[in-house]
N, C-alpha and C positions, 0 to 999 in steps of 0.2 A: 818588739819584733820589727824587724826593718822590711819593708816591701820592695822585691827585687823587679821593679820595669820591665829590662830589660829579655828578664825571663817570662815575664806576661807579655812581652811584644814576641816576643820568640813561639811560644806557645799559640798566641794566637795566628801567626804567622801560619804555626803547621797546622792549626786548624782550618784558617782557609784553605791552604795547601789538600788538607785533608777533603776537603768539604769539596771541591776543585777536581777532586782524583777521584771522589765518590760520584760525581755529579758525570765526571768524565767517561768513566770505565765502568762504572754500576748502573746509576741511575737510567739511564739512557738507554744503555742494552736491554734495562728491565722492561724500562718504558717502551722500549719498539716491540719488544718481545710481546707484554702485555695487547699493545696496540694493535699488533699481527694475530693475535690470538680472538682480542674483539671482531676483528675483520673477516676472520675464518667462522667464529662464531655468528657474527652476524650475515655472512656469504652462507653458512648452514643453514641460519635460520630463513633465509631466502630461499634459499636450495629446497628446503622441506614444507615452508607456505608456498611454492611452484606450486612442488609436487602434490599438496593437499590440494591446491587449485585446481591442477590438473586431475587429481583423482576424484574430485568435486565434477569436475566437468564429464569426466567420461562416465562417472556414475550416475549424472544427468542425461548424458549420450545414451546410456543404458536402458534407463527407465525411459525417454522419450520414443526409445527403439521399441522398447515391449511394450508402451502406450500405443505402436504404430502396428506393432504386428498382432498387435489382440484387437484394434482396431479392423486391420486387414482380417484379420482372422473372422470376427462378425459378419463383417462385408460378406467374406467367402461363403459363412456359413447363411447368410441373408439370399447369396445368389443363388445357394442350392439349394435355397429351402422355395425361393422363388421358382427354378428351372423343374423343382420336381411339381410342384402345384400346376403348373402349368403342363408340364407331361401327364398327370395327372388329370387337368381338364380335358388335355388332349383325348386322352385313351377313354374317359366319360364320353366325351363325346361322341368319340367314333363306336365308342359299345351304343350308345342310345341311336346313334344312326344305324348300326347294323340292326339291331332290334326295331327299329321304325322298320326299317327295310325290309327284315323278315317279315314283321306284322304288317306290314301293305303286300307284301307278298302272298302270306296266308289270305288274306283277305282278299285278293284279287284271285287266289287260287277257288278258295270257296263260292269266291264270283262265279268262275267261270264254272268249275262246279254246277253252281247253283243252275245255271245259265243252262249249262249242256242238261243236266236234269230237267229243268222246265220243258226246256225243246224235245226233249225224248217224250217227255207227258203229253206236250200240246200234238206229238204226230200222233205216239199212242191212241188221244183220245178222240183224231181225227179221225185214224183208222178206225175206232173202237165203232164211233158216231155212224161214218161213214158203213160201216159193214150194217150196223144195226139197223139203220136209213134203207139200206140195199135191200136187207131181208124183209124187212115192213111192206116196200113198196111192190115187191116181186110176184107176191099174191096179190097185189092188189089195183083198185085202180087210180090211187094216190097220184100216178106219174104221169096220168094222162092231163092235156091243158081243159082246165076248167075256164069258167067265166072270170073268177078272180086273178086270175093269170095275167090276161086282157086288162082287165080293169087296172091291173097295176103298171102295166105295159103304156097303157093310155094317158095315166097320172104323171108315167114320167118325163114323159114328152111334152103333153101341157103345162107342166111346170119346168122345162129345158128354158134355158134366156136361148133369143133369136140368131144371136152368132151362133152360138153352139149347137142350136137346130141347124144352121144352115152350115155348119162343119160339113156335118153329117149327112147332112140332101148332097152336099158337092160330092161326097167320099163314097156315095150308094149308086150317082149320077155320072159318073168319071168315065173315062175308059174303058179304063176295065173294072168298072164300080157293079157292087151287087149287095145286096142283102141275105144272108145265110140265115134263115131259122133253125136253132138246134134246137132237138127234142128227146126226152129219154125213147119214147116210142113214134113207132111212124100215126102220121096225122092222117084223117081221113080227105075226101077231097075236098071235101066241105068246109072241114076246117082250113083246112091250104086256104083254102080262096077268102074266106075270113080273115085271116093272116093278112093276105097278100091285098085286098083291101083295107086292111085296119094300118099298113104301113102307107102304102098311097097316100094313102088320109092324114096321117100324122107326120111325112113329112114333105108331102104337099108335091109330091112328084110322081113318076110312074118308074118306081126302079125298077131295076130286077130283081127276084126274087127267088130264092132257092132254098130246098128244105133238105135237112141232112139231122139221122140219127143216132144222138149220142148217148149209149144208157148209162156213162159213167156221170152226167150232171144227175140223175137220181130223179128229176123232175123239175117242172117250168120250162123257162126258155132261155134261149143264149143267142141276142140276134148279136152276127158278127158282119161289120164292114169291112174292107180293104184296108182300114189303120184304126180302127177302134171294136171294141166289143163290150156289149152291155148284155150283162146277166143279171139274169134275174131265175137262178134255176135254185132247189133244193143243194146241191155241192156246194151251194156260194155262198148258201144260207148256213150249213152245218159249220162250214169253216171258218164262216164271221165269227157264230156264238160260240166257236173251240176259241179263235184266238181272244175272244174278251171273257172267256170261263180262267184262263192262262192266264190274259193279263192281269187280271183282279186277283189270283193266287201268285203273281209273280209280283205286285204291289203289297199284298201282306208279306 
């Protein structure tokens, strides 16, 4: 068998030829095609790791939003639950003020209550005293000045300090200075001049002296100066021991 060259140069000739027109018109087009299709595919898969990122993000957005408004949310319900506590102390308070108030109220009412009852008892039991004093003495001769009268009249003088004596010498000595003797009943003359010597004597002067009768003192004496007055009568006595019977019932 003879091997024909010229036909395997021929041959391969159209094979590069061929290989040339494949490379030219196929290969290439395939290849950009391929290449364009990567590019799309990979411009996709960009396009869709964005958009995961993005939807990554805003589902991040999301949840930091409702981390903020449950957040908020707390807050809100923390200030209301604060503003009602405090309305709350408020309105305590002001009820325990009104009721202090009413109860200092009540209790200042029951004062006075109490107060005006007392005072109705201690005249009551002035009067009661007094009329009882009145009737005792009426028949009798309780009202007239005895010696003890004097003798208390004497003691209080000599136990007076010396300004205060000597007040009273200026006040009986004055102008129009005098000494008044009151008495439930009139004195005889006898006793006037008794009087009117027992005051000489005690405050060392020559007053004046003048006798006037009052049956409403009930008994003893009531000498009256021109700016002072010392009693010493039964009315002044009844009235002391009403108001310290009162006081000691308005202390319990």
């Amino acid at each position: 068998m003879q091997f024909d060259w010229w036909t395997l140069a021929l041959q391969a000739v159209n094979f590069l030829v061929l290989v040339w027109l494949l490379s030219r018109f196929l290969y290439r087009p395939v290849r950009q095609v391929i290449e364009k299709r990567q590019a799309l595919s990979q411009e996709a898969a960009e396009a869709a790791q964005r958009q995961a990122d993005e939807a990554e993000a805003a589902r991040r957005r999301y949840e930091d939003a409702q981390k903020a408004l449950e957040a908020e949310r707390r807050d809100l319900v923390e200030a209301v639950h604060k503003d009602m506590q405090a309305e709350r102390r408020k309105l305590l308070e002001a009820a325990q003020a009104e009721a202090g108030q009413i109860r200092a109220e009540a209790r200042e009412a029951t004062e006075q209550a109490r107060r005006a009852a007392l005072s109705t008892l201690k005249s009551e039991i002035a009067d009661l005293a007094t009329g009882i004093a009145a009737g005792v003495l009426q028949d009798s001769a309780a009202a007239r000045l005895g010696p003890g009268t004097m003798a208390a009249v004497r003691a209080y003088f000599e136990a007076l300090p010396e300004s205060e004596l000597e007040a009273l010498r200026r006040d009986a000595t004055g102008a129009s200075g005098e000494v008044a003797v009151v008495t439930a009943t009139e004195l005889s003359e006898t006793d006037r001049k008794t009087w009117q010597n027992g005051l000489h004597g005690w405050l060392q002067s020559e007053a004046r002296v003048t006798f006037v009768v009052a049956p409403e003192i009930l008994g003893g004496v009531e000498l009256r100066f021109p700016h002072a007055i010392l009693s010493f009568t039964w009315a002044r006595q009844i009235e002391e021991a009403t108001a310290r019977l009162v006081g000691d019932a308005h202390e319990r």
